[in-house]
C-alpha positions in Angstrom: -13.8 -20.8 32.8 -14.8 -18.2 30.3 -13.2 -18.5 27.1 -11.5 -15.7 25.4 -12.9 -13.6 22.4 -11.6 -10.6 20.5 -7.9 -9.6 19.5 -6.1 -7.7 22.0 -2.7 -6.4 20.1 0.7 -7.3 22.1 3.3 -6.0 20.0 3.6 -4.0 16.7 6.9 -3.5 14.6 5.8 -0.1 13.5 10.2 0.3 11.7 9.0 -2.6 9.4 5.6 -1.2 7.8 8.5 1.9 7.4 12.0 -0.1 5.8 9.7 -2.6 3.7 6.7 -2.3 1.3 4.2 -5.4 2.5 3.0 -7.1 -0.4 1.3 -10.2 1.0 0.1 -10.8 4.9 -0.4 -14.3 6.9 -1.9 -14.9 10.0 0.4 -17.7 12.2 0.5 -19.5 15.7 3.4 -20.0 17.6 4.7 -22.9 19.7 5.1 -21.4 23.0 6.3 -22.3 26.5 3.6 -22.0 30.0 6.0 -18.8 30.9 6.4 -17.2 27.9 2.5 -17.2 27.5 2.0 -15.5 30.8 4.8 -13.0 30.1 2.7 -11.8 27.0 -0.8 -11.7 28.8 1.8 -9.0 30.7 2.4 -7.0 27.1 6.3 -7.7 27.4 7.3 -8.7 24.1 8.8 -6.8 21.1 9.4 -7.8 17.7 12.6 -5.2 17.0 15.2 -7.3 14.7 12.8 -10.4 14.9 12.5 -12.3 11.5 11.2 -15.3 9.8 13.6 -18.0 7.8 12.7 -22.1 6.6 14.3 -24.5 8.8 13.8 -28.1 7.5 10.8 -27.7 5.8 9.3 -25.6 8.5 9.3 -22.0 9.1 10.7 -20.5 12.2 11.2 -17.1 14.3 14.0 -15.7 14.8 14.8 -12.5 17.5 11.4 -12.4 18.9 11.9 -10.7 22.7 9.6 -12.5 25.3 10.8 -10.8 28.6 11.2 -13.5 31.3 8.3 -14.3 33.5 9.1 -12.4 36.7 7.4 -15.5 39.1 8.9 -17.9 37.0 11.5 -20.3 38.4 13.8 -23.1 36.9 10.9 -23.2 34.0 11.7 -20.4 33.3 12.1 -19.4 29.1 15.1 -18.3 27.0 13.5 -14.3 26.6 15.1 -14.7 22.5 15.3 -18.5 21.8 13.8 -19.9 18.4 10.2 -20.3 17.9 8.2 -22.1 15.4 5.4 -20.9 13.1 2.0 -22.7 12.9 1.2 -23.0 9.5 -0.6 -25.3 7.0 1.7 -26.9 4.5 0.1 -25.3 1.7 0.8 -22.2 3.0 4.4 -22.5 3.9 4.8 -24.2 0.3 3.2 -21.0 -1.2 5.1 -18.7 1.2 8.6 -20.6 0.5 8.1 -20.5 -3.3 7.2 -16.6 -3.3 10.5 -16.2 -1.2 13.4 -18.7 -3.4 11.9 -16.8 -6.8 15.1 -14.8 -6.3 13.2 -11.4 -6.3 14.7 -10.3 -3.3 11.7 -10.8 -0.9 11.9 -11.6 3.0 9.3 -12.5 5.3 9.4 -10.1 8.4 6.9 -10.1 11.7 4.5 -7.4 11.7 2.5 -7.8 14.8 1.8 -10.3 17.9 -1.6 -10.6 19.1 -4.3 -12.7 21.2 -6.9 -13.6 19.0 -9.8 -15.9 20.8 -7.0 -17.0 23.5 -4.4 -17.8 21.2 -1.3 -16.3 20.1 -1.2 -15.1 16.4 1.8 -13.5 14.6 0.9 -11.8 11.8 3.5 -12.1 9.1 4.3 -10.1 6.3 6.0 -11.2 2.4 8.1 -7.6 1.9 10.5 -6.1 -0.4 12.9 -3.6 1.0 12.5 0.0 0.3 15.5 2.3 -0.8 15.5 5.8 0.8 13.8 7.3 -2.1 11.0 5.1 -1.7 10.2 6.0 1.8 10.8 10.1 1.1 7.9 9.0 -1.9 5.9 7.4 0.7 6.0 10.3 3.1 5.1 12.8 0.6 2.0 10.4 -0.5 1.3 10.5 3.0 1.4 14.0 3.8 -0.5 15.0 0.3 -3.4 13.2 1.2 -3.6 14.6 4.6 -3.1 18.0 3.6 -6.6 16.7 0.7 -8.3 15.2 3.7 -7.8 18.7 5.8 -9.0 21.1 2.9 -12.2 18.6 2.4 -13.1 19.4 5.6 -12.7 22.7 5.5 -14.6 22.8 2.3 -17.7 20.7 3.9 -17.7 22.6 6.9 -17.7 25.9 4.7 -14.7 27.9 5.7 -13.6 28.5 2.3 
């Protein structure tokens, strides 16, 4: 059998990159069920209200959406049950100690992907943004697209 290679992207929580500002990313596996696996080769999985909390030591996700496997029978998954992060210690150390400094931090889901055959959640240390944040970010956003279009205009000599 030919083994996988690449990343193909399965879900993206495109509301998060909006409500938070994403200070630090980390790349995670997930303990996963036969089913569940097949249900996300299907692309049926979203990451809306999902997020990331210590239980015991460990870190765990919570709210993930894997659809039920449609051929599935009694094996069948829970579609939102708890799931755990694959992580070394070091790293959940670091993470966890970033979180408890009491700066108001959260750890939040920011994609789930296949990378060589396995499945990778890509994690992201955030700080909530307040409305005027994300009005700042939009005018940022639209500036430098409006730079980006007279640049080209400029280089291709219409003005």
């Amino acid at each position: 059998m030919v083994k996988e290679t690449g990343t193909k992207l399965i879900a993206s929580n495109k509301k998060a990159r909006h409500d938070y500002a994403i200070l630090r990313t980390y790349e995670a596996g997930l303990v996963l069920a036969g089913t569940e696996v097949k249900t996300l080769r299907l692309g049926r999985a979203s990451l809306v209200d999902a997020f990331a909390q210590e239980h015991e030591g460990e870190l765990m996700l919570y709210g993930l959406h894997i659809a039920e496997y449609g051929f599935g029978s009694w094996t069948n998954h829970a579609p939102r049950r708890t799931r755990k992060l694959l992580l070394h210690k070091a790293e959940i150390v670091k993470i966890l100690n970033t979180l408890n400094d009491g700066s108001g931090l959260t750890l939040v889901p920011l994609s789930l992907y296949f990378k060589d055959g396995w499945v990778k959640v890509e994690l992201g240390v955030a700080r909530g943004l307040k409305s005027w944040d994300k009005r700042q970010v939009l005018a940022d956003r639209d500036a430098k697209k409006e730079i980006a279009r007279e640049m080209g205009r400029r280089l291709k000599g219409r003005r």
